[in-house]
C-alpha positions as CSV (number, residue, x, y, z in Angstrom):
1,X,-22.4,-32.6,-5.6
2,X,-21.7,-30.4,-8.2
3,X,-20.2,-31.5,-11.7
4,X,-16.6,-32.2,-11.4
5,X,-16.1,-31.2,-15.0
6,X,-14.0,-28.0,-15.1
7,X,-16.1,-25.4,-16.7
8,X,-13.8,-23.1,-19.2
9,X,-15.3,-19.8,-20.2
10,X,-15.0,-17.6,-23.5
11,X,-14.1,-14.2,-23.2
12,X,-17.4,-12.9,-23.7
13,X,-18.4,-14.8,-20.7
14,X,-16.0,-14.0,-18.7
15,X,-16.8,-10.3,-19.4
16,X,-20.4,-11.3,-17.8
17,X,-19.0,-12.4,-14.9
18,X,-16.5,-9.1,-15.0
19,X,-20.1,-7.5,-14.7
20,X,-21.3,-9.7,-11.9
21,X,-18.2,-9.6,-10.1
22,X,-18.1,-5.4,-9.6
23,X,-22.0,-5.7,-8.5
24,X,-20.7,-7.7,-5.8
25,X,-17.6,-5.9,-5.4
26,X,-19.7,-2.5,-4.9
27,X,-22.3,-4.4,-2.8
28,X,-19.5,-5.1,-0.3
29,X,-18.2,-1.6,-0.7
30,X,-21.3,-0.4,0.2
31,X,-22.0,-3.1,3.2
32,X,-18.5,-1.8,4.5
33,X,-19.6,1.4,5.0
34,X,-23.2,0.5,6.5
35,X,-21.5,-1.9,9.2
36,X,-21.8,0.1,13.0
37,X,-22.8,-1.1,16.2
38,X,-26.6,-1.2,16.5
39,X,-27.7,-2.7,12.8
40,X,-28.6,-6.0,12.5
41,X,-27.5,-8.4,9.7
42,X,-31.2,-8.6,9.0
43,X,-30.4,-4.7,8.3
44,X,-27.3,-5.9,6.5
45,X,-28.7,-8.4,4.1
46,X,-32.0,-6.0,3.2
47,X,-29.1,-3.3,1.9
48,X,-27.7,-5.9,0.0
49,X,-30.3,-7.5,-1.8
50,X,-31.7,-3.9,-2.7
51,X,-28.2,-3.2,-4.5
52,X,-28.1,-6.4,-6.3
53,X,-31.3,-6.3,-7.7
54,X,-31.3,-2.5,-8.5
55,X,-28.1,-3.3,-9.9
56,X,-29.9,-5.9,-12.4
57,X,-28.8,-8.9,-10.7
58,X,-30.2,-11.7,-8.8
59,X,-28.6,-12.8,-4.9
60,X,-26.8,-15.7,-5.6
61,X,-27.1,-17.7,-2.2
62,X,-30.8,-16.4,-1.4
63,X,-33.0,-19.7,-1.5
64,X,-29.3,-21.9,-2.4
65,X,-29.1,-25.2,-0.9
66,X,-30.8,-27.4,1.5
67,X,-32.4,-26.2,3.9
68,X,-33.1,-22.9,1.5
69,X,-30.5,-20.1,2.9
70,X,-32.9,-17.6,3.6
71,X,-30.5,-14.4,3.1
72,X,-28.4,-12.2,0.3
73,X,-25.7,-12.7,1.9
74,X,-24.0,-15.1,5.0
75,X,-23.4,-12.9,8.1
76,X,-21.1,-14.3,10.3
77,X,-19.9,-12.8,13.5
78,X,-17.1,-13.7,15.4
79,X,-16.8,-16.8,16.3
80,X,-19.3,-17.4,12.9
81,X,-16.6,-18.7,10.2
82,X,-18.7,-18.9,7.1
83,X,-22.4,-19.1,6.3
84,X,-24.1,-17.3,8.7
85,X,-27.5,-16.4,8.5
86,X,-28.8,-12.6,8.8
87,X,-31.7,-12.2,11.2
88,X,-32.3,-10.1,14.4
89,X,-28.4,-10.5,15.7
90,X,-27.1,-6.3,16.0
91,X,-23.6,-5.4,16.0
92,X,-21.9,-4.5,18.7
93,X,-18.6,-2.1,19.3
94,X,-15.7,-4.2,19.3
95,X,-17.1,-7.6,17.1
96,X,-16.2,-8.2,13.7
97,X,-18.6,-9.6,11.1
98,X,-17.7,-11.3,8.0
99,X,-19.6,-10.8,5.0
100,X,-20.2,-13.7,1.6
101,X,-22.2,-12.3,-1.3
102,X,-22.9,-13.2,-4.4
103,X,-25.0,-12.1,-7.8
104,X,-25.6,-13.1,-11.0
105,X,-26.3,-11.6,-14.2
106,X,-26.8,-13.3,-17.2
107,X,-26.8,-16.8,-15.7
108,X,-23.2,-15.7,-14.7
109,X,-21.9,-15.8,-10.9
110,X,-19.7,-13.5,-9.1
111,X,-18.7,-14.2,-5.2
112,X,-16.6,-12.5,-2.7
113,X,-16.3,-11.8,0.7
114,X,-14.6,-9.4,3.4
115,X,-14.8,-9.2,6.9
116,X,-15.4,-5.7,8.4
117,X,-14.5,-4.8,12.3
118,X,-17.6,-2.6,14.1
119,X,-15.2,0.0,15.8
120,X,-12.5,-0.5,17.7
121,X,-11.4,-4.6,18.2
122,X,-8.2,-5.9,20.0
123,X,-4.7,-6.0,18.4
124,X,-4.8,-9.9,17.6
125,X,-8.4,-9.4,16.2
126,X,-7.3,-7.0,13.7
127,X,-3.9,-8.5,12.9
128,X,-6.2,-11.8,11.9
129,X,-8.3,-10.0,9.7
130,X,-4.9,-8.5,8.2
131,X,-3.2,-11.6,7.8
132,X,-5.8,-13.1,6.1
133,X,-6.5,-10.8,3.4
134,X,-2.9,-10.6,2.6
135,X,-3.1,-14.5,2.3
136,X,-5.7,-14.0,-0.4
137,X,-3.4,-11.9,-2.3
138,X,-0.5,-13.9,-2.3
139,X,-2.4,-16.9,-3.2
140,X,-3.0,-14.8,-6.8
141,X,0.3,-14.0,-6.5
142,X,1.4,-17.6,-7.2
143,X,-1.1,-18.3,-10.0
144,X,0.0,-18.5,-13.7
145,X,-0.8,-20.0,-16.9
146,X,0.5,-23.8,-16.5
147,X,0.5,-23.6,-12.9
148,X,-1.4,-25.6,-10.4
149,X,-4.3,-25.2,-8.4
150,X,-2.1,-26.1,-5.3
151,X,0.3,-23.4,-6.0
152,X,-2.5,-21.2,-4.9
153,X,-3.3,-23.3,-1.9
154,X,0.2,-23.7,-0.8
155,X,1.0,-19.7,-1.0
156,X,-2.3,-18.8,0.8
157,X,-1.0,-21.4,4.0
158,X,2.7,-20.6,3.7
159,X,1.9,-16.6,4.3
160,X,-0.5,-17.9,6.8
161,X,2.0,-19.7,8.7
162,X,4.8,-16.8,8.4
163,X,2.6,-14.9,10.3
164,X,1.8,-16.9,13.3
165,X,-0.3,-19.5,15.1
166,X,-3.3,-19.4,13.1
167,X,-5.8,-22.3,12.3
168,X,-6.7,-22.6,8.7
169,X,-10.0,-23.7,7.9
170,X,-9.8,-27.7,6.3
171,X,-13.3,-28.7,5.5
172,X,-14.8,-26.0,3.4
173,X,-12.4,-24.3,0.4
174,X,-12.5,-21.6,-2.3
175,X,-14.0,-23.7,-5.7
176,X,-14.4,-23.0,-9.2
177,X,-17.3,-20.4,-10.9
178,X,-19.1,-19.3,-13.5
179,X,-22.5,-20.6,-15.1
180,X,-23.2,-22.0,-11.0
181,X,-21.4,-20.6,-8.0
182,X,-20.1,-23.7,-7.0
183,X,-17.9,-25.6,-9.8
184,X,-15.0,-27.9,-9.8
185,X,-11.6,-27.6,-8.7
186,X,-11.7,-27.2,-5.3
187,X,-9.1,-24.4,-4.2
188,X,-8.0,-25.5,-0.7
189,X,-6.3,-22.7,1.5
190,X,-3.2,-25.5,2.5
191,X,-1.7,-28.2,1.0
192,X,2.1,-28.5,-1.2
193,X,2.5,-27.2,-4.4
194,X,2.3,-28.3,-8.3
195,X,-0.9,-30.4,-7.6
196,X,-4.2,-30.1,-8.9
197,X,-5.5,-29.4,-12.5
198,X,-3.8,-27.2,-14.4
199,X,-4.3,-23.5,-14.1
200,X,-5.4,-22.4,-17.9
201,X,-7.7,-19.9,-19.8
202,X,-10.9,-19.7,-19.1
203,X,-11.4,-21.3,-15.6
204,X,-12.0,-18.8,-13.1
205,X,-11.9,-19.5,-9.2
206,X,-13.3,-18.3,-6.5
207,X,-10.2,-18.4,-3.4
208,X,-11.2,-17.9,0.4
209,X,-8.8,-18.2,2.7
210,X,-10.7,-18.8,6.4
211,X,-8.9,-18.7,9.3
212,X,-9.2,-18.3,13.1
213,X,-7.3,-17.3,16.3
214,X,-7.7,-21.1,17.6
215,X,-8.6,-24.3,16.3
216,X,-9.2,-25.4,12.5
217,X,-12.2,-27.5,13.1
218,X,-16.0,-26.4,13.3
219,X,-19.4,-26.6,14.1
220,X,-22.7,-26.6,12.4
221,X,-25.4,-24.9,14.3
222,X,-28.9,-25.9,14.2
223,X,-30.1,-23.6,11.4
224,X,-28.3,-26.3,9.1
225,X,-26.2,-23.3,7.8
226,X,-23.8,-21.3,10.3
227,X,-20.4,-22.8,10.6
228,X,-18.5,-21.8,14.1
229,X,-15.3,-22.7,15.8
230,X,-15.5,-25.2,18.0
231,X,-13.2,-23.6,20.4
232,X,-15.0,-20.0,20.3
233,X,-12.0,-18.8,18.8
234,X,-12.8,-15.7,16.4
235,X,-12.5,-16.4,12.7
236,X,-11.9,-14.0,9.1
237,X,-12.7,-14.5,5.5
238,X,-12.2,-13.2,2.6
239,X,-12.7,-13.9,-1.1
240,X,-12.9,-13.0,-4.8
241,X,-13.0,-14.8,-8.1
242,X,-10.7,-14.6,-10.2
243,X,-9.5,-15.5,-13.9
244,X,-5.8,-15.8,-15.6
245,X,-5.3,-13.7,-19.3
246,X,-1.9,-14.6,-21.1
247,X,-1.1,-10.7,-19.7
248,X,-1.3,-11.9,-16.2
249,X,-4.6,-12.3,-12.9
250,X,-7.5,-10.7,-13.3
251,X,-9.9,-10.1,-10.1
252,X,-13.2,-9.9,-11.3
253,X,-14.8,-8.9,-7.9
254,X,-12.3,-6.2,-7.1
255,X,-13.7,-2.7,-8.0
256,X,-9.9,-2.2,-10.0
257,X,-9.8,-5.6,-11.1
258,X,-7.0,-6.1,-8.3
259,X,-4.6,-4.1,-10.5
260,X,-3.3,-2.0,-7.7
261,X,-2.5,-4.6,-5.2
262,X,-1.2,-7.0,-7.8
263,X,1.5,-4.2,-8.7
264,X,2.1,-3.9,-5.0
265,X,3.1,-7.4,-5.2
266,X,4.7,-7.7,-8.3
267,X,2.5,-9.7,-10.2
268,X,1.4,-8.8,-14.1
269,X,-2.4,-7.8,-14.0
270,X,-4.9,-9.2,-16.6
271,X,-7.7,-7.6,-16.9
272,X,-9.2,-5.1,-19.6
């Protein structure tokens, strides 16, 4: 387990993960635009760990964990929630694959993910993938100074909810970041509001909603690492980390620091 202590940063730090956080950011930019049918995640991962490290940075999740996660980035595909690992698997028209990457420069961690549709997929498919972006967004929508954690967990499930009959991922949640990818709080995508630590400057968290056209509950598969549904229901996920300034939320994976979709929302934007 990782230290429960809440880790606050300075603003000089945070400005290193600011760096970290748009080398991912233009990592999945660029793995958006290489996703087609016929590459394989193998493909996929090799694109993204040449990025990284051209970039100056080192893959976060490469070697992380036990067993060692072998890849740049977790490739999962359809049915694949989270963690998936790249190998010879090639895309087909119609699936949807999400991707998790992460760098770090100057011992400082940046983590984000999107899922990316290979063509054309079915109505519900891409209505998922909608739904659960927008949830992302209006979890940072309720953050503030003084606020809870929870308020971020209880806006991600209530737009979830609106929307329809979705399952929302239980047993893995968005967590705190910065020296180490994975820090304390825990940022669950459900749950009521005003609970939690207190959201303050300097902590920085990384949400992720997950959430499937079926059940909530999973499977590990024998590589120790890929996490399915356990009804074969297709899944999306997306992330990015995030930090509170007195002027408002502050994405630092998002390529525009979230400013335009935070204004779309009507939520102050932080960042510098």
């Amino acid at each position: 387990m990782f230290n429960r202590r809440i880790e606050l940063k300075t603003p000089e730090q945070i400005g290193l993960m600011r760096r970290a956080g748009l080398l991912v950011g233009e990592t999945l930019e660029l793995l958006r635009t290489s996703v087609r049918a016929g590459i394989s995640t193998a493909e996929l991962d090799a694109i993204a760990e040449d990025h990284i490290r051209s970039g100056g940075g080192i893959p976060s999740f490469k070697g992380y964990g036990q067993p060692p996660f072998p890849g740049t980035i977790c490739a999962s595909v359809n049915d694949e929630v989270v963690h998936g690992v790249p190998g010879a698997r090639v895309l087909a028209e119609g699936d949807i694959i999400s991707i998790d990457c992460g760098a770090i420069i100057e011992g400082w961690h940046g983590d984000a993910a999107i899922t990316v549709a290979v063509g054309e997929v079915p109505a519900e498919v891409a209505e998922l993938m909608r739904v659960t972006e927008e949830s992302l967004w209006r979890g940072f929508a309720a953050a503030r100074l003084g606020g809870k954690v929870s308020d971020i967990s209880h806006a991600v499930e209530s737009y979830v909810r609106s929307q329809g009959d979705y399952g929302i991922l239980e047993d893995f949640t968005g967590h705190g970041i910065g020296s180490a990818m994975h820090q304390a709080p825990d940022v669950p995508n459900y749950g009521k509001p005003g609970r939690g630590p207190k959201l303050v400057r300097g902590m920085a968290l990384a949400v992720e909603p997950m959430v499937t056209l079926g059940s909530k509950h999973t499977e590990v598969l024998d590589d120790d690492w890929t996490i399915v549904t356990n009804d074969g229901s297709w899944a999306a996920h997306y992330e990015h980390s995030f930090t509170l300034t007195p002027d408002g939320a502050w994405i630092l994976t998002a390529l525009d620091g979230g400013e335009q979709r935070l204004g779309e929302l009507g939520v102050p934007f932080g960042g510098r």
